[in-house]
N, C-alpha and C positions, 0 to 999 in steps of 0.2 A: 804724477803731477796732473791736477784735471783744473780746469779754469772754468769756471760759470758765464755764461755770455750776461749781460748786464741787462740788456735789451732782447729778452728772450724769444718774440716777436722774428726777430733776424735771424735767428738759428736754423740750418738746414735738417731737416729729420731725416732720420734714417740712413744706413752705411749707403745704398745706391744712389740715394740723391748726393751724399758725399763724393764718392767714387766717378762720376759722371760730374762736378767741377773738376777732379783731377785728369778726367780723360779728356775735356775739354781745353783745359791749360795747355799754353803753347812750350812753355816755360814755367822754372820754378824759381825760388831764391832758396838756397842753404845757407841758415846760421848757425855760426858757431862762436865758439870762447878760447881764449888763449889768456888763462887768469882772469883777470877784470877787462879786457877787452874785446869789445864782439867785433868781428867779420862776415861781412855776407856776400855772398855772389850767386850771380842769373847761372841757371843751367837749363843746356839741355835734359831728358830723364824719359824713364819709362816707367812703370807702375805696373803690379801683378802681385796678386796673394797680400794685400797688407805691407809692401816692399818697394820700395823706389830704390832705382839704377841709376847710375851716372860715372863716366869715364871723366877722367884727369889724367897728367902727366905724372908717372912713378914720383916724381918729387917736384915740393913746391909748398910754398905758407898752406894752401887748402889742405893737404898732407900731412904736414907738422902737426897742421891744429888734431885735427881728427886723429891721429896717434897718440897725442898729451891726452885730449877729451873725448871721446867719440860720441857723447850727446850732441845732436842736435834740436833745431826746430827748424822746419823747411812751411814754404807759403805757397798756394797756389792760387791765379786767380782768373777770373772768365767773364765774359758779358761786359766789361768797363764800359761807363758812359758817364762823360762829365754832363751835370746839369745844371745847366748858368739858371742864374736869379739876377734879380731885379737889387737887391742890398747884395753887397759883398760877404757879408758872413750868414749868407741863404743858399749859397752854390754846394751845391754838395757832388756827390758821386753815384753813381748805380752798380753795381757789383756781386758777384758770387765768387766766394772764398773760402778755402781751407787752409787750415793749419795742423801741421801735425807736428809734433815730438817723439823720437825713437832716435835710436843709438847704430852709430855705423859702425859698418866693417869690411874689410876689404877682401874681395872673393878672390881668392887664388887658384883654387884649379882651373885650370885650363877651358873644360867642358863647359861647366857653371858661368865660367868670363864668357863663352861665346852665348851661349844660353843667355844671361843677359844682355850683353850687346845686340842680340836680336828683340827684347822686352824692347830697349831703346830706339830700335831701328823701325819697331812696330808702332811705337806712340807717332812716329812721323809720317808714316810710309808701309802702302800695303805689299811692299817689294819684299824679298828676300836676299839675302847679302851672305856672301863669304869674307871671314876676319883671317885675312893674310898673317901668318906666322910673324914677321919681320914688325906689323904693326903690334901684334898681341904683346910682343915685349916690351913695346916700351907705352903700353896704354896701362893705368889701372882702373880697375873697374870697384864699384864699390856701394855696396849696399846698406840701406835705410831699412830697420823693421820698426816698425812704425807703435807706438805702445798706444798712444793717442791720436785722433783724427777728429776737429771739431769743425766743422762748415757756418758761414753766415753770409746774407745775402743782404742787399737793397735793395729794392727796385722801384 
């Protein structure tokens, strides 16, 4: 699936200028489909190799979906600044954006789960963490490989 930006002018070149909006995001949104119905929610996440992380509860709608579908498209965005005008439908936005589409799946071993939840703990924090056994069981962890990555920008 590739999408053409319309306004080609706003497109961000190059994977590192893409990669650097997503290291910038604080936060991301994941959507998904559940038949004809999308769903989306803010996450926390970490980013490494073409791959986004992100933990949930072993169960739950985010879960279901991604078992029935495991396509997503996830959004990332940076820099936001409303910019008022003079006429109402002159106020626009400033912004640096990405969007990607890739298919999840859920990491199971062990090593790999803490391996990522350290990707995660690193997009926040130049700390290092130990994942207590007790938590590891009932977190899932769950990875994005990402097939497409397209950036755009305003400013």
């Amino acid at each position: 699936m590739s999408f053409e930006l319309r306004r080609k002018e706003k497109k961000i070149e190059g994977r590192s200028a893409v990669e650097a909006v997503i290291a910038a995001a604080r936060f991301c949104r994941l959507a998904m489909t559940d038949g004809d119905t999308p769903y989306i929610v803010p996450l926390c996440f970490g980013y490494r190799d073409n791959a986004l992380y992100f933990h949930c509860a072993v169960r739950g709608r985010k879960v279901d979906m991604l078992r029935k579908n495991p396509r997503v498209c996830v959004q990332f965005d940076c820099d936001l600044k409303l910019l008022p005008a003079e006429k109402a439908c002159d106020w626009s936005l400033a912004y640096k954006s990405v969007i990607g589409f890739g298919r999840a799946s859920f990491v199971e071993d062990p090593r790999a789960r803490r391996e990522a939840l350290a990707v995660i703990m690193a997009h926040y924090t130049d700390g290092t963490f130990d994942f207590e056994e007790n938590v590891l069981r009932k977190t899932l962890v769950v990875r994005v490989d990402f097939e497409e990555l397209t950036g755009k920008q305003a400013v």
